[in-house]
N, C-alpha and C positions, 0 to 999 in steps of 0.2 A: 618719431625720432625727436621732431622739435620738443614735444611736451612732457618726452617721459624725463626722470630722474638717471643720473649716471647707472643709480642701483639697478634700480627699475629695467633698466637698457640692459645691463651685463643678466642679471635675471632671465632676463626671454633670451639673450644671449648663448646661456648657457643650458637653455630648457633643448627637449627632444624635439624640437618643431625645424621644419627646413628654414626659416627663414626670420630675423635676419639671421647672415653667417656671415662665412669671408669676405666677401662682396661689400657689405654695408660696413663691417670695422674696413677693409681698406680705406674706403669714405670717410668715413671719421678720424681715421689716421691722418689723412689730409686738414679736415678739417683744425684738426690740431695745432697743424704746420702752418696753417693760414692766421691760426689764434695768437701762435707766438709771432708771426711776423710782423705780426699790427701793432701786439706788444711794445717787441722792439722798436718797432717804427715811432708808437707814440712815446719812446722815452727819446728819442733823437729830435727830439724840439726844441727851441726857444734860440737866444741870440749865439750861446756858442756853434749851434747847428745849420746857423742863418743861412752858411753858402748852396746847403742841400737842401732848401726847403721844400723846393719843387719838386725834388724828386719824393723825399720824403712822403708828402703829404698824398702823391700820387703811389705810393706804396700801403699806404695806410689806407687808399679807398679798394684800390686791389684788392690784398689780402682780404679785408671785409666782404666783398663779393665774391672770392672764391670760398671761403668759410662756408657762407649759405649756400652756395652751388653745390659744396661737400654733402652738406648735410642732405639737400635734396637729393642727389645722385644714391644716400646711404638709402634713402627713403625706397628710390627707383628700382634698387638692387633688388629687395627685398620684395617690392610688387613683384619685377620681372622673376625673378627665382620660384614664387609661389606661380607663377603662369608655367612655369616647364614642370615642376610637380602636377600640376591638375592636366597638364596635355598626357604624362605617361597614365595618368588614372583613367582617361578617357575609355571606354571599350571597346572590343576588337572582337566582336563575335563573326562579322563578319567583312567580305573584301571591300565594301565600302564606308566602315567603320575603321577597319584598317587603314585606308586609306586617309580618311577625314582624322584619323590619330599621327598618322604621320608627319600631316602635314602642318597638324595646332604643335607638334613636336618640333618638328623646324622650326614655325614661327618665333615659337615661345623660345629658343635655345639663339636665334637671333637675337632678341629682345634682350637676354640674359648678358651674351654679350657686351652691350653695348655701354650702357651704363660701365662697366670696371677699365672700357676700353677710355670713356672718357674722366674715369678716375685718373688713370697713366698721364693725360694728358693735365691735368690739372696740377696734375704731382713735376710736372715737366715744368709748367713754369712754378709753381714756388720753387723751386730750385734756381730757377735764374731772378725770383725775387732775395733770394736767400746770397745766392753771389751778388748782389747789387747791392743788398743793406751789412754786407761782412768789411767792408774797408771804410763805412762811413758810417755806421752805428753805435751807439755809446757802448763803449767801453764793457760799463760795467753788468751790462745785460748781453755781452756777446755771446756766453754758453748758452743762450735762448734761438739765437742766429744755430748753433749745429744739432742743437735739440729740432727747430723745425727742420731742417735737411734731413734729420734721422726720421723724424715723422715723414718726411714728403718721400721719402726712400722705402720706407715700410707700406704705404700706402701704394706707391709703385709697383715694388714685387710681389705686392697680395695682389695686387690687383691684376697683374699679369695672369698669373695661376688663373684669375675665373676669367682670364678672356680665353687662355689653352684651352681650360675645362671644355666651351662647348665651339670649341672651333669643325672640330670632326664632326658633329652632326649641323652642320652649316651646308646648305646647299645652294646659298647664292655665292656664288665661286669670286665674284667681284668682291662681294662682303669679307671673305673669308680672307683676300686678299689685303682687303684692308686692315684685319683688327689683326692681322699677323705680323703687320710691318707697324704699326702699334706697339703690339709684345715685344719687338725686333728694338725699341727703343730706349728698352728699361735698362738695359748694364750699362750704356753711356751715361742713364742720368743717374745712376745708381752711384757710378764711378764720382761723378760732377758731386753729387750729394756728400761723400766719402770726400773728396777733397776740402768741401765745405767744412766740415768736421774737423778734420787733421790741421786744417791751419787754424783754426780755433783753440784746437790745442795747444797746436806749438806755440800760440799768441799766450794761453796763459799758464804755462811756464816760465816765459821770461822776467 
């Protein structure tokens, strides 16, 4: 992910291969959302901005470390995803190949998990990076403020979908529990993200 080209990306993207897929653009959709927020953040500097600095400047090292966490996580998607393709390939001639495929099958479908669960959550706070820099960011870059809330919202609900995906073949019941109340999170921040937007709106119309 770091080294290919956007093309390059949409390419393998779009080829017949399992992986990357939704998992890793949810990641990247993030990654997005973390791009403009820096953005923003670094055109809200100098003396007119002077009383926010601190925050600012603390939104601007944020966002930059959620970016490359994004991208890694797109990276992670896509190992984990080829790890449950190669557990269903495994053989099954007999009850203890059965066995030993079931169980690389859980594994690998945990694994899958986890990564889009910790997408959501990364998508969870740019969103409250995103209400934090919408009442104090310049002006003239604030449709960049609900462009990342659209990205951190899109990265959310994709990334929901692949935490559902392998919830059912999940048999640590504790796990299951978790990455459910996870998915359980996304229409609030979906909604939070949507507001973010709408008053950005109605900001420029006036």
């Amino acid at each position: 992910m770091h080294d290919r080209t956007i093309d390059a990306y949409l390419e393998h993207l779009a080829a017949r291969e399992p992986a990357p897929g939704g998992g890793a653009a949810a990641a990247l959709h993030a990654a997005q959302g973390a791009a403009l927020l820096a953005m923003v953040a670094r055109y809200t500097t100098g003396e007119k901005y002077a009383a926010h600095a601190a925050g600012i400047t603390a939104v601007i090292e944020e966002s930059d470390e959620l970016r490359g966490r994004a991208v890694e996580l797109a990276e992670a998607d896509a190992r984990a995803f080829t790890a449950v393709t190669d557990a269903y390939r495994l053989p099954r001639e007999d009850e203890e190949q059965k066995a030993a495929r079931s169980r690389a099958i859980a594994d690998a479908l945990a694994g899958a998990a986890r990564p889009p669960a910790d997408v959501v959550l990364l998508a969870a706070r740019l969103v409250d990076l995103a209400e934090q820099l919408l009442p104090i960011g310049n002006p003239n870059v604030v449709t960049d403020v609900a462009a990342a809330a659209e990205a951190a919202r899109a990265a959310a609900t994709t990334a929901r979908v692949n935490v559902e995906v392998n919830l059912g073949g999940l048999k640590d019941e504790a796990l299951r529990a978790e990455l459910t109340a996870v998915a359980g999170r996304v229409d609030a921040l979906a909604a939070r993200a949507e507001a973010v937007t709408a008053a950005v709106r109605e900001r420029i119309r006036r």
